[in-house]
C-alpha positions as a printed Julia matrix, in Angstrom:
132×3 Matrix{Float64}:
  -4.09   -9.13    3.7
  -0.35   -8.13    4.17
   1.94  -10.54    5.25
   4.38  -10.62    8.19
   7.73  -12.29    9.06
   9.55  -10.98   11.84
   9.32   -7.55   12.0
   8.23   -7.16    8.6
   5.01   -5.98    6.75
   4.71   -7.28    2.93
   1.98   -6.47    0.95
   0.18   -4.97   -2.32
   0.44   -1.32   -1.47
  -2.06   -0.63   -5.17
  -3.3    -3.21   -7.35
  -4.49   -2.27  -10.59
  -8.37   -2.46  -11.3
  -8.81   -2.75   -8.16
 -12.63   -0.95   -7.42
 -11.87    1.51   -4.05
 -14.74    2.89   -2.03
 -15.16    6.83   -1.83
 -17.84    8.56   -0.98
 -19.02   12.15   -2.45
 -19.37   15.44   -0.86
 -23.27   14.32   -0.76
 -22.32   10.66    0.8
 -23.36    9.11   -2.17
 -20.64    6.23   -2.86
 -18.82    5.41   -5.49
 -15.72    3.69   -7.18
 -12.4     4.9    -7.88
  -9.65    2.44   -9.44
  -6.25    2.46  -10.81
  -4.55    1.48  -13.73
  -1.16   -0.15  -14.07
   0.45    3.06  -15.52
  -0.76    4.88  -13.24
  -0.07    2.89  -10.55
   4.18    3.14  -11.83
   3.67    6.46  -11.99
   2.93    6.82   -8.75
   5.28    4.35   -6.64
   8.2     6.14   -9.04
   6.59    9.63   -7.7
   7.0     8.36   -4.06
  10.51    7.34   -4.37
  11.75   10.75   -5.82
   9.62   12.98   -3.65
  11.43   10.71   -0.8
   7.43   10.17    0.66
   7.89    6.28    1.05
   8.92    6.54    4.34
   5.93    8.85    5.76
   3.96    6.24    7.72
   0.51    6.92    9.7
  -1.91    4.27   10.91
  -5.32    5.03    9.34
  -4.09    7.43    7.52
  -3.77   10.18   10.97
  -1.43   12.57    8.93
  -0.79   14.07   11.79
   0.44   11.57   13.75
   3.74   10.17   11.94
   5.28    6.36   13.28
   8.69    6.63   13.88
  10.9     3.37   13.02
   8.93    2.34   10.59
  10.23    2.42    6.87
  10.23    0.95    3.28
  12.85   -1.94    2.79
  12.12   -2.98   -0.48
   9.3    -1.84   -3.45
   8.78   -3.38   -6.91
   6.43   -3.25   -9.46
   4.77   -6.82  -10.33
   6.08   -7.55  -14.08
   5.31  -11.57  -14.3
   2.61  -13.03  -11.43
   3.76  -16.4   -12.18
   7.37  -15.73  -11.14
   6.76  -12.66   -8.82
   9.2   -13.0    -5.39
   5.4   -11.83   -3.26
   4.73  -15.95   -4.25
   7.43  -16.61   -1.64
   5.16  -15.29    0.79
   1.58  -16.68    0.25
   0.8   -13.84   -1.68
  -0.97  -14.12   -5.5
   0.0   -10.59   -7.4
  -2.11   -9.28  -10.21
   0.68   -7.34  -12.82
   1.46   -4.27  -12.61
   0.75   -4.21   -8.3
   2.79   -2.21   -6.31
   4.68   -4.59   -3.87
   6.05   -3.27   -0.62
   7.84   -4.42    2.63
   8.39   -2.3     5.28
  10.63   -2.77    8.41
   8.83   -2.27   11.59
  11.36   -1.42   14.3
   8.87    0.45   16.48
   7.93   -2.02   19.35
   4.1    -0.62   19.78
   3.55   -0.69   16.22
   4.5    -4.19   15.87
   2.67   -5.73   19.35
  -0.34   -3.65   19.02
  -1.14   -3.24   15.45
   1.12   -6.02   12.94
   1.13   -8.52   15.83
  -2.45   -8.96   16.43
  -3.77   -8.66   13.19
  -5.07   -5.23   13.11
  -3.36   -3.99   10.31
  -5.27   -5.57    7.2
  -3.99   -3.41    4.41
  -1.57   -1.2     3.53
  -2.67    2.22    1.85
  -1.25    4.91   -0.22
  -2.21    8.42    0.89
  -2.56   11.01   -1.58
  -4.59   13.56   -3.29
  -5.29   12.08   -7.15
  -7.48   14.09   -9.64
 -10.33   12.01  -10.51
 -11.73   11.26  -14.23
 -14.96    9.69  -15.0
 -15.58    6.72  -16.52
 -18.82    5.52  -17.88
């Protein structure tokens, strides 16, 4: 799903509407989604609190990647004229758009490289509302 050009990872990091899988404390599933506000809200959030740059792979918090950090962000405003259409990629407004500069060499050969990175995530602990 993200993109790559040398060395660099471009991608929706939250798209708005967008139905998530989560499972209860019972395993029964269910949906969790985001709206645009929010979604501001929370890339703005990241930036202050200086968070951006605190990358895992599968979301191990306990195991940080080094050399790896945000080079640009922006908030989708018009899909039509959106600079993520320079790379292949169609944004919904209001998505969270991120690149990130991967100088760590085993990051990039054995997880961008290859293919095995096929999303990017934000990590987080969000109060949930229900919606019927």
């Amino acid at each position: 799903f993200p993109v790559t050009i040398t060395n660099m990872l471009i991608g929706p990091a939250m798209i708005p509407g967008k139905l998530i899988l989560r499972k209860d404390e019972f395993g029964d599933p269910y949906y969790v989604y985001f709206t645009k506000d929010t979604i501001k809200k929370i890339a703005y959030k990241a930036m202050k609190d200086k968070i951006i740059d605190r990358v895992n792979i599968e979301h191990n918090s306990n195991e940080l990647v080094d050399d790896v950090y945000l080079a640009e962000s922006w908030i989708v405003e018009n899909p039509s004229t959106d600079k993520s259409l320079d790379y292949g990629l169609n944004p919904v407004e209001g998505t969270w758009m991120v690149m990130y500069k991967i100088d760590n060499e085993k990051v990039w050969d054995e997880y961008v490289k290859p293919g095995r990175v096929r999303g990017l995530s934000v990590e987080g602990f969000f109060v949930e509302q229900l919606v019927k």
